[in-house]
N, C-alpha and C positions, 0 to 999 in steps of 0.2 A: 504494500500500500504506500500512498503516498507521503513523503515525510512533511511535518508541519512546515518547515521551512521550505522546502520546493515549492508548496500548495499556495502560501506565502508569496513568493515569487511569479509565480501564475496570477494570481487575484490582483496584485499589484501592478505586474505590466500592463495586464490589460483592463483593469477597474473593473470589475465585475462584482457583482452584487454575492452575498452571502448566499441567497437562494441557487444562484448558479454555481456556487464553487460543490454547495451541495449537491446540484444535481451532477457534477465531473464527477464527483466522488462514488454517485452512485452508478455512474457508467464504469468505472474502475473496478467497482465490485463483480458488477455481473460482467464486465470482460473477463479478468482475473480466473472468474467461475468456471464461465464457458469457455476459457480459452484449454482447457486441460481435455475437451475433449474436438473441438474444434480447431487448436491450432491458429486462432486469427494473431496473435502476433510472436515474434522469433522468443525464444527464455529466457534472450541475452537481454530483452530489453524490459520483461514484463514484472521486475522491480525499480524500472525507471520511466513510468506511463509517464506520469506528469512530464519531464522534459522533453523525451523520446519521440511522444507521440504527442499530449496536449498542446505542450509549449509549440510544437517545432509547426503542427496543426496551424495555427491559431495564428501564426504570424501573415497567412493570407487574407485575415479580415480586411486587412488595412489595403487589401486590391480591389476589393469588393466595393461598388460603387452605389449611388442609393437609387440611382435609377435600371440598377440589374437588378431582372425579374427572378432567374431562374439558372441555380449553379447544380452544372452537369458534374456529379462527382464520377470520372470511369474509373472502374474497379475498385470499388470502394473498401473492399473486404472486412475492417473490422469495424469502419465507420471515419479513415482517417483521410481527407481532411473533414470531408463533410458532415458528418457528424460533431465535431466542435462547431462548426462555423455554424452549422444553426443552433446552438447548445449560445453561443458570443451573441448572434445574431435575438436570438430570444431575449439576452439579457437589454439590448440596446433598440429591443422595441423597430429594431429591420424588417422590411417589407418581403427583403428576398425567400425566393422556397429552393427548398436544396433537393436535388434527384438523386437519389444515388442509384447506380449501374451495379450491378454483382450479379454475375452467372451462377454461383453456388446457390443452390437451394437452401442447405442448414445454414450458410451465412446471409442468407439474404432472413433468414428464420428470427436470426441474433438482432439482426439491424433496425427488422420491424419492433423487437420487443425493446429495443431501448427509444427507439421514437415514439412508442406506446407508453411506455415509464414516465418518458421525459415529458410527455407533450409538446414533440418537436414538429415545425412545421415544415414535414421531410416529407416526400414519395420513395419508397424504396420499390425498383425493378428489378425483376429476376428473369434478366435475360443475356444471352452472351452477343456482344453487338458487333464480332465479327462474322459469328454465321447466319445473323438474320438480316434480311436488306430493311435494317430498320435506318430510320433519319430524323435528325435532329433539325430543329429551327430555334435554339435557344440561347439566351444572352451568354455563359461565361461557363467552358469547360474548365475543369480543374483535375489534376492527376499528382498522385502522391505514392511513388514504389509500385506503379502501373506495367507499363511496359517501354521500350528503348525510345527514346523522342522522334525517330524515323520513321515508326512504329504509328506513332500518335499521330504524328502530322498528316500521316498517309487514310488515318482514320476519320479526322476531322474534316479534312482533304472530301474525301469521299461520300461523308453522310451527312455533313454539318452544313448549313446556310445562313446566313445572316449574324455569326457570332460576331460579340465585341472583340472578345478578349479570350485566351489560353492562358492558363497560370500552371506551372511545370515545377516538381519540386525536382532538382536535380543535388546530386552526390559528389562526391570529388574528382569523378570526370567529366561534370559539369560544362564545362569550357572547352572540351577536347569534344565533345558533342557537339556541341551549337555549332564548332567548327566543321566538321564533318560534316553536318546536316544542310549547311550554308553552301555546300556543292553543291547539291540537288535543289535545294529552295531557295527561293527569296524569303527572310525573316526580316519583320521590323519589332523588335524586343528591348524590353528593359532589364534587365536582372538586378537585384538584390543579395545582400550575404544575408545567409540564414543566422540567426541568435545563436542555433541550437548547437552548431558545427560551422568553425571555420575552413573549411573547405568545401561547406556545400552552399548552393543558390538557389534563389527561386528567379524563373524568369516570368515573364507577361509579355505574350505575344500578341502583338495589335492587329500584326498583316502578316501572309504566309500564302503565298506563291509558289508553282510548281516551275524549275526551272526549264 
């Protein structure tokens, strides 16, 4: 569980009300729970949620704009990012509704009951969006330990219409990515250093062209 001083450090960054630091705690617990037979996140990290996954989460609110309707979380698996952001997003009286994508059944199982707990204003989907010719028309994808960013781009690329924005949490080959990927596309992007890790980034892609 989370130590008083992490918990501390969460509430603080981002000013969050007593009732919401409650309600993290209560998604802690029933992650925690289910994760022993579900597996939703690695061992190494599931006595460091708060920073690992809340904290590192939570730092895309601040991309989130008040006029986006609707953040496409793909593969959401144990609810990260999307599940905090409406968890922030509750706390701060936000308009936006958060999607989350998850192919697995028993994890899309997990997702509903903590949006069910929390009274979050989430849709969870249980579908895999590379094999169905499903398509999007919605303001702001976001992806967090998804799949390779050539991967995504090729996905947004092909089912997505009228997005703002792409918000990409990237790791410490972050930058040897965007490069690689800048052969085949055109990108217009911002990036950000993560709180949580200095080697990793978040980027925000505005435009994205196939070359």
């Amino acid at each position: 569980m989370g130590n008083p001083d992490t918990i501390n450090t969460f509430s603080s960054i981002y000013s969050v009300s007593r009732e919401t630091t409650s309600d993290l705690i209560k998604y802690e617990k029933i992650l925690i729970n289910d994760n022993k037979k579900l597996n939703l996140v690695g061992k190494s990290t599931i006595k460091e949620i708060w920073n690992r996954h809340f904290l590192d989460s939570a730092q895309a609110i601040d991309l989130i704009n008040k006029n986006d309707k609707i953040i496409v979380d793909l593969g959401s698996g144990a609810g990260f990012p999307g599940i905090v952001l409406a968890i922030i997003g509750k706390d701060r009286r936000e308009s936006f509704k958060v999607m989350l994508i998850e192919k697995s059944p028993k994890k899309t199982k997990f997702l509903k009951k903590i949006v069910s707990e929390l009274n979050l204003n989430v849709e969870v989907v249980n579908k895999n969006i590379f094999a169905e010719e499903t398509k999007f028309n919605n303001d702001v994808f976001i992806a967090r330990a998804f799949k390779p960013l050539h991967v995504i781009f090729e996905l947004i690329h092909s089912k997505a219409k009228n997005w703002k924005k792409i918000i990409i949490f990237q790791g410490k080959t972050g930058k040897e990515n965007i490069i690689q990927a800048s052969k085949s596309w055109d990108i217009k992007y911002k990036q950000r250093a993560s709180i949580t890790s200095g080697d990793s980034m978040i980027l925000e892609i505005s435009e994205l062209r196939k070359k």
